[in-house]
Every structure is written in C-alpha cells, then in structure tokens.
VOFIGU-597564 format. One record per residue (C-alpha): residue in one letter; x, y, z. Coordinates in steps of 0.1 Angstrom, whole numbers, plus 5000, padded with zeros to 4 digits. Layout:
AXYZ/...
***
This chain:
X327650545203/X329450455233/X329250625266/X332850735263/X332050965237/X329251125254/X331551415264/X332051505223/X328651555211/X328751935208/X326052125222/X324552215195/X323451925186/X320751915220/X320152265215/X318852285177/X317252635167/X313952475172/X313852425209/X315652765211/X312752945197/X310252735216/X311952845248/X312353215234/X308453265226/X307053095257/X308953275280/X308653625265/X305453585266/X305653445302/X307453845307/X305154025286/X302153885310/X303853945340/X304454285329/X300954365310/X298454075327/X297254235359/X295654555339/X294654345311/X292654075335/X291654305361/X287854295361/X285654375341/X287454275314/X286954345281/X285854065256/X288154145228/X291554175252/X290053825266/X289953695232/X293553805219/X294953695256/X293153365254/X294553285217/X297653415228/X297853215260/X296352915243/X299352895214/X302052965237/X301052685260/X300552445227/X304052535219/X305852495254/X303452145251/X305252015220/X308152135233/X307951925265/X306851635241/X310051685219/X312351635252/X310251335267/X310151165232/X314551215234/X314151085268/X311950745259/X314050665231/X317550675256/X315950515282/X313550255265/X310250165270/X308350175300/X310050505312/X310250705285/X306150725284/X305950715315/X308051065316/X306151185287/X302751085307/X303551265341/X305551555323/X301451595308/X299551535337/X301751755360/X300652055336/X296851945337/X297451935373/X298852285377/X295752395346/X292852305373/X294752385406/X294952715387/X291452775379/X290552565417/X292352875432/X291053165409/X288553425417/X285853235405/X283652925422/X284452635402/X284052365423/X283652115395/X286552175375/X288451865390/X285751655379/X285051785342/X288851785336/X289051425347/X286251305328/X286751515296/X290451355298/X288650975298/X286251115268/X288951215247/X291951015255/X289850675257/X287350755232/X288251015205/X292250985203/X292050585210/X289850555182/X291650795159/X294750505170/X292550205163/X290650375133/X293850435114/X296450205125/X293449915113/X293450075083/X297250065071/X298249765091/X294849565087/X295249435128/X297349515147/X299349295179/X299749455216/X300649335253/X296949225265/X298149195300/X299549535301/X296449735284/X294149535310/X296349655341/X295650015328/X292349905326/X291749765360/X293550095371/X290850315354/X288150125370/X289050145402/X290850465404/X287950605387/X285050455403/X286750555435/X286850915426/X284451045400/X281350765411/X281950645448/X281251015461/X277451025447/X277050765470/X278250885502/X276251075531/X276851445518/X274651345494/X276151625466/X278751455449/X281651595476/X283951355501/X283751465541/X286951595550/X288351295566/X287351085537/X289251335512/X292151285530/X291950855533/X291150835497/X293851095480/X296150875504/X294650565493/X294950715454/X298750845457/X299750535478/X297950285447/X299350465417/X302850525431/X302750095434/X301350085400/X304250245388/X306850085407/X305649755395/X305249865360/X308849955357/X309849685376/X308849325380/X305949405356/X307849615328/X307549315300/X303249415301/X304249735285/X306649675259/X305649605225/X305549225219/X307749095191/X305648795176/X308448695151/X311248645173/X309848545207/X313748415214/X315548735217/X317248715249/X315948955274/X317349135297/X316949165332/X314649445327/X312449255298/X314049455269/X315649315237/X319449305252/X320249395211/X317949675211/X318449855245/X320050255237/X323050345246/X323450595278/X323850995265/X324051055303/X325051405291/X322351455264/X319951295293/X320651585317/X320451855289/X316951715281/X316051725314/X316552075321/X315252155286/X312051975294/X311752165331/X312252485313/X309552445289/X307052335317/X307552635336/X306052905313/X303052725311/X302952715352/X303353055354/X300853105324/X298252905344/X296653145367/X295853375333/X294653155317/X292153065343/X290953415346/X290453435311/X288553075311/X286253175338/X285353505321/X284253365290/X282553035300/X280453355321/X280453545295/X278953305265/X276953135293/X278652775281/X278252485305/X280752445334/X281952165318/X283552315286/X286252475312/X287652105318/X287452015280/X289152325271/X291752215297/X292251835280/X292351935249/X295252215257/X297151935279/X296651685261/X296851765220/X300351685220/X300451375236/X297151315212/X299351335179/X302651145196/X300050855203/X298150855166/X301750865149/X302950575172/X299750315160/X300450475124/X304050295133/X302550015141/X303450035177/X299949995191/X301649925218/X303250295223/X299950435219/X298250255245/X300450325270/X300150675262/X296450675260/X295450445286/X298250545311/X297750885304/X294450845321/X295350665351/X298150905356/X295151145351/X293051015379/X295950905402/X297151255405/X294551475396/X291851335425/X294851385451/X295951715442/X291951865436/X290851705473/X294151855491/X293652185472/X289952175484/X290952115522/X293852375523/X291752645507/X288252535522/X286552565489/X284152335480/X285352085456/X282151855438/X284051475425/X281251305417/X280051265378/X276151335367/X274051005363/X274851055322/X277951075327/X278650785352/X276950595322/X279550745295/X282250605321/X280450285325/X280650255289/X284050335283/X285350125306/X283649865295/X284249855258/X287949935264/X287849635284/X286349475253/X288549595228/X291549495244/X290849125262/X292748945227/X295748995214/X294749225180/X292749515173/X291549645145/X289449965126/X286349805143/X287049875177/X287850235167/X284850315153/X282850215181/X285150405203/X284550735180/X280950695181/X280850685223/X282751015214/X280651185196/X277551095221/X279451285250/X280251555225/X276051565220/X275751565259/X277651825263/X275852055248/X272551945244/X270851835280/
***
C-alpha cells in the first residue's frame, strides 16, 4: 500500500466494532462513576459495594488496557521496531504512573506505594512473565536467538536506575528508606535526564541493539535506521493519527477511573488486613497483564527479541518514570514518600538483576533460564505473604 492511497482506506476499517465497544464500556462506566462514585466510596464503605466497584473498576480498566495495547501494537507494526514498543511501553507505564500518583494522593497514608509498585513490576515482568517467555518459547523453538547487546543495555539500565532508587536511599542519613528534599529533586532530575538519553540513543544511533537479529541473511541491506530496507511498512499517516487518538481515548477512562480505584484499594488492603505491599502488586498486575500476554505471544513467535524489549524495557521505563513522578508528588503534596526496598527484598533485586544478566550475556536462551526465573518468582510470591 502506497502512501497515495492512504486517503481511500474507509474508516471503517480503523474503527472495527471491537474498539467501538471498548471505547463504549470504558467510558460509560467512566459516567456512571462520576455520577454514582462519591455516595458509593464515601466512608465507611460497605464491603459488598467495595467488592462489586472493585471488580467493576478492575474489568473496565483491563479492557481500556487491551484496548491501548490493540492501537500500540497498529502503531509498532507501521512504524517498525524500536518505536512501536517503545509506544506500547510508555502508553503502560504512563497508566501505572497515574495508578500510584492516584493512590499517593488519596485519603489514605501510603507512603510506600511507589516502592511496592516498582518492585512488584521487577518481580513480575523480570521474573514471572520473562520466564513464562523463556519457559515456552524453549519449549516450541528448542533456543532461541536475540540482540545480546541490546537486552544488556536494558540491563545496565535496571541496575542503575534501580539501585539508585529503590536501594541507594537505605543508605542515606534519614536513615528510613526516604531522600532529603534536595536529594529528591537531584535524583528524579538525574533519572528523567538518564532515561530520556536512553531513549534517544535507542532510537537513534543505537536502534540495531533492539531489533531482532536475522541470523540467515546477515546481508540485507540496512537502512539508515538499521531496519531491513525490504521489510520497513509503508506510512498509513492517516491510519497513524486515527490510532493515535484511539489510543488517547482509551487511556483516559482509566485516568479518570484512577482515584476510585484507589479508594477502593486502600479500603480493602485495611479491611482484610493484607500487607501494604499487595496494593502495588494489585497495581502491576492491572497495568501490566496486557503487555504480559503481547510479550508471551511474541517469544511464542519466535521474536525473543519483541519480548524482551517489552519486558525488560518495560521495567526501566518503570523505574525511569515512576521514581520521578512518586518523589515530585511527595515534595508538591508534603507527604511522606518511603523508596527504599526491605533487606529481603534488596536481595530479590540483587538476584534478579543478576540472573537476568546471566541469562542474557550469549546469544540464545532457552527453557532453562525460564525456569530459574519462575522459581525467583515464586520465592517473592512466599515473601509476600509469609514474613
């Protein structure tokens, strides 16, 4: 399809019934909470009107979640690799982002939330979904081939970005796991300033790390932006725009979703007396289940290569603006905002980072690897609940 005949692809065809009813339940239920939410969640609330709001919250944001993933997916395949994960990953963190500044800014004292969310995101994306990836992709494809030097620059990212924010503040003079006010400041600079070069190299001089190595044809000639020139999409500037909006219109219900779901969060982590932690799981596994099952069907493609740039980017998107956004949140509100990890769990990071380095310093991985990821898994799932 040539961009010439851009202008003829009827509308229909971006606008398929699907997306329309995706659009049509998340935003009326976006109006019924408007409309019904403050006398439902006022305090006290009851337990069963928590429960039916939560499930009802929780399935509306898993929808408008796929939905985004639907348009971003459109958006990778027209714009090629890099950037079409790399809209997927932000469009994902920029909802995690908006979950916790949520639940930051609710009634409640959560001052951990930033950190849980963070390091529930690590736990699952690094651990249980990359597994899953490795697990199953071993299993079909025997081993499969990735970009080494692109899964160890997410890697070096992780490290840093995360020792920085979820280890570095257990060792400063507060002496509670917090930054001082100026330090906040010099490290979510520091952070936003890192990650925004990150990406501007990995779409740039550095895109080839990312990109799916081709081991049988090492000759196709490249372009000047490392992709296949035979394989490279042709511009749907129109259907580019439409997706656009689309995706921006199915992000917005869950930010205006947010706050309830918060108060509903807070009430029943109270309520069940469940650790404080559960609040960030509950938060990754909303945010992320999507980009969880575009990531497993990827490595069942045999395009390890797809899910680790969704998995491990995913995280250092994560860190590089989640830790920003929590510290400025803490300083404009004055509420106390705790970054640093528990001594278990700066071992689980250790860990991880560690045997993600590992499992990515060749060229192949296989259903080995996976397994050993799944079973660092399941001993944060033990931690969690039994201390």
């Amino acid at each position: 399809m040539s961009p010439s005949t851009d202008a003829n692809i009827p509308l229909s065809r971006h606008l398929p019934p699907r997306t329309l009813i995706k659009l049509a339940i998340a935003w009326g239920v976006v109006l019924l909470f408007m409309l019904g939410g403050p006398t439902w969640l006022h305090a006290p609330i009851d337990p069963v009107v928590a429960v039916i709001c939560f499930v009802v919250i929780f399935a509306t944001i898993l929808v408008a979640a796929f939905g985004v993933v639907h348009e971003a997916d459109y958006l990778a395949h027209r714009l090629g690799e890099p950037y079409g994960t790399l809209i997927l990953t932000l469009s994902i963190v920029s909802i995690e982002v908006i979950l916790i500044a949520a639940v930051l800014l609710g009634p409640g004292e959560n001052p951990t939330i930033g950190r849980d969310s963070i390091f529930a995101v690590m736990m699952i994306i690094l651990n249980l979904v990359m597994g899953i990836c490795l697990l199953l992709g071993g299993r079909r494809f025997g081993e499969q081939e990735y970009n080494s030097q692109g899964a160890l620059a997410y890697i070096s990212m992780t490290l840093l970005l995360g020792g920085i924010g979820l280890v570095l503040p257990n060792t400063l003079s507060s002496g509670d796991g917090t930054f001082l006010p100026a330090q906040a400041v010099a490290f979510a600079l520091l952070t936003i300033v890192l990650y925004a070069a990150f990406l501007l190299m990995q779409t740039r001089a550095y895109r080839r790390y990312f990109i799916q190595p081709d081991l049988g044809s090492l000759t196709i000639p490249l372009d000047n932006g490392g992709t296949p020139a035979s394989e490279r999409p042709k511009v749907d500037r129109g259907g580019i725009v439409i997706h656009s909006v689309l995706l921006v219109a199915l992000m917005l219900p869950i930010v205006l979703l947010a706050h309830d779901l918060a108060l509903v969060i807070d009430f029943g982590i109270a309520a069940v007396g469940a650790p404080l932690a559960l609040g960030g799981v509950l938060i990754a596994i909303i945010v992320f289940t999507p980009e969880s099952i575009t990531a497993i069907k990827a490595a069942l493609d045999n395009q390890l290569q797809r899910s680790i740039n969704l998995c491990l980017g995913a995280f250092v998107s994560t860190v590089g603006l989640t830790v920003p956004a929590v510290l400025i949140v803490g300083l404009v509100t004055g509420k106390t905002v705790v970054m640093g990890v528990t001594p278990s769990e700066t071992v689980l990071l250790l860990l991880t980072v560690g045997l993600t380095t590992l499992t990515f310093l060749g060229q192949r991985a296989s259903a080995l690897q996976g397994t050993l990821h799944l079973t660092l898994f399941a001993v944060f799932g033990v931690l969690l609940f039994v201390t």
